[in-house]
Structure formats: C-alpha cells, structure tokens
N, C-alpha and C positions, 0 to 999 in steps of 0.2 A: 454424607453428601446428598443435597435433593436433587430430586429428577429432572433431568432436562425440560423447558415446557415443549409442548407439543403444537405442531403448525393449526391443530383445530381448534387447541387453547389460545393462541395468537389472533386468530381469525377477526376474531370481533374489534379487536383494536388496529390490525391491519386495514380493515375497510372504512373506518373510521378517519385514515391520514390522508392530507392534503393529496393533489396530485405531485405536487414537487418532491414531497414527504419518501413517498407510492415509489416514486423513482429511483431514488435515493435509497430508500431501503432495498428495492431489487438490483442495483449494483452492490452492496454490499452483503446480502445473500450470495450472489453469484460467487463474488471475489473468495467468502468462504468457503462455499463448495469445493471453487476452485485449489484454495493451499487444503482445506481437510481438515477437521476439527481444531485441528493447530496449526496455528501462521509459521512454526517454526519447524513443524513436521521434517520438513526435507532440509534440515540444519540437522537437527536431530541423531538420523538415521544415517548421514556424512556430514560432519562437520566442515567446515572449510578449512583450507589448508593454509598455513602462513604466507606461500607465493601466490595465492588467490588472489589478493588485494594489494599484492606488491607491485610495485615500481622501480624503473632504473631512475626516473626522472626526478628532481626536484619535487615535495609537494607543489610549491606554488609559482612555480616555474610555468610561464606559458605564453607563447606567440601572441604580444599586445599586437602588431602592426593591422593597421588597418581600421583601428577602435577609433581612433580620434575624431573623428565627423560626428561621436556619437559621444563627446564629450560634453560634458557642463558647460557653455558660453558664461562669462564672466568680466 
C-alpha cells in the first residue's frame, strides 16, 4: 500500500485552485476530519441495530392535506 500524501505534498496544487475550488475543498477536509479517516468508522465500531430504522408506519404512508395549492395547474 503507498503512503498517504502529505498536506506539503498537496500544497502546491492547493494554492493553485480557484476560490470556489479553495472552499469546496475545505468543507470537505473538514467533513473528513470530522467522521475520521473512515466515513464509516462509527458503523464499524456499532453497527446499527434492526429497530434503528424501523417503523410502525407504512413506508409511504404520509399526511398529503394541505399540498394541493402546490399542485401542477392543468
């Protein structure tokens, strides 16, 4: 496996991006930082449970009233 690069290896092509670029890429540094060299770390270490994501409800079951002003005219 090669070695990670390094933020001084990067350097030179970091200052080289646009500022939209510049942005973008330090939201998604951060975001990294924030979950830890894996997005899935904290799945990992506890998995989720099957009533995790359960429901009593219908999937697609859901209070329409009130949409209609926001319907398609036709």
């Amino acid at each position: 496996m090669s070695q990670p690069a390094t933020a001084q290896e990067l350097w030179p092509l970091v200052e080289n991006l646009p500022r939209d670029e510049l942005f973008r890429l330090a939201k998604l540094a951060l975001r990294a930082a924030a979950l830890g060299r894996s997005g899935d770390a904290a799945y990992s270490a506890q998995p989720p449970t099957a009533e995790e994501f359960g429901t009593d409800d219908e999937p697609l079951a859901w209070d329409a009233d009130g949409w209609e002003q926001f319907g398609a005219s036709g």
